[in-house]
C-alpha positions, 0 to 999 in steps of 0.5 A: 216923716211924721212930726210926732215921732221926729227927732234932732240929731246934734253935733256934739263938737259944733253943737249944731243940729245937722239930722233929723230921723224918726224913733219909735215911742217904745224906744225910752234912750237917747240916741247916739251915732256916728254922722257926717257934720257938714260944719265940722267936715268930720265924722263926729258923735252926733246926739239926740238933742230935746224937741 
């Protein structure tokens, strides 16, 4: 993956960051998924945190 165009994914419950992707640098919003967080053992909301 390119390290430009990396992102952090953070658990919004444990606040820990848990998935890294890649977005495209026309894409100007913060992303929101659903994820498997491997502390929690949970499907919880995981969002785009800062670089």
């Amino acid at each position: 993956m390119s390290q430009d165009n990396l992102i952090k994914f953070k658990c919004t419950k444990c606040k820990r960051i848990t998935h890294f992707s890649t977005k495209t640098k026309m894409v100007t919003k913060v992303l929101e998924m659903k994820k498997f967080c491997k502390f929690c053992r949970l499907h919880t909301m995981h969002k785009e945190s800062k670089k």
